[in-house]
Residue, then its C-alpha position, 0 to 999 in steps of 0.5 A: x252028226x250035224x251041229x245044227x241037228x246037235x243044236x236042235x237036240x240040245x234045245x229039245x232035251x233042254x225043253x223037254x227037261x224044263x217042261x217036267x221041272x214046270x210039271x213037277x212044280x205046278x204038281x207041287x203047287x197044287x198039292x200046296x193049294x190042296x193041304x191049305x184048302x184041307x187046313x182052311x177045311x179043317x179051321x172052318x169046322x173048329x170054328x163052327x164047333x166053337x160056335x155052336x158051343x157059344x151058342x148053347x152057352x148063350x141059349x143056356x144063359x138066357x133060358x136062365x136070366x128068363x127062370x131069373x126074372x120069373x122067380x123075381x116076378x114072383x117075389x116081387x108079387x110075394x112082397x105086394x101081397x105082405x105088405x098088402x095084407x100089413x097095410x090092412x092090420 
């Protein structure tokens, strides 16, 4: 065989083993960017869990403050007409 057919097998062989290496890693990377787009996937939903729970708990809270001022509306009106009907003795 010729060297510069030699040369040019070598640099093919070499080429070729570079190009599956390339692809071997731009599989990897991408196999990468898909577990990370799985785990930002997965961190999404538990945060939106946690959000919707916070947000019954603040439903709940203000459901309660609102029955809270109810019932001290009604104590307060309570009060005026005692002393009201004290005031009249």
């Amino acid at each position: 065989m010729s060297k510069s057919i030699t040369n040019t097998l070598k640099l093919t062989a070499a080429a070729a083993s570079l190009a599956v290496l390339a692809g071997c890693a731009s599989t990897g990377a991408l196999e990468e960017v898909r577990t990370t787009a799985q785990e930002a996937k997965a961190d999404a939903a538990q945060a939106n869990s946690t959000a919707n729970r916070a947000l019954n708990t603040a439903n709940q809270a203000q459901r309660d403050a609102q029955a809270a001022m109810q019932m001290a509306q009604e104590n307060r009106q309570a009060m005026d007409r005692m002393f009201e009907r004290n005031m009249r003795k």
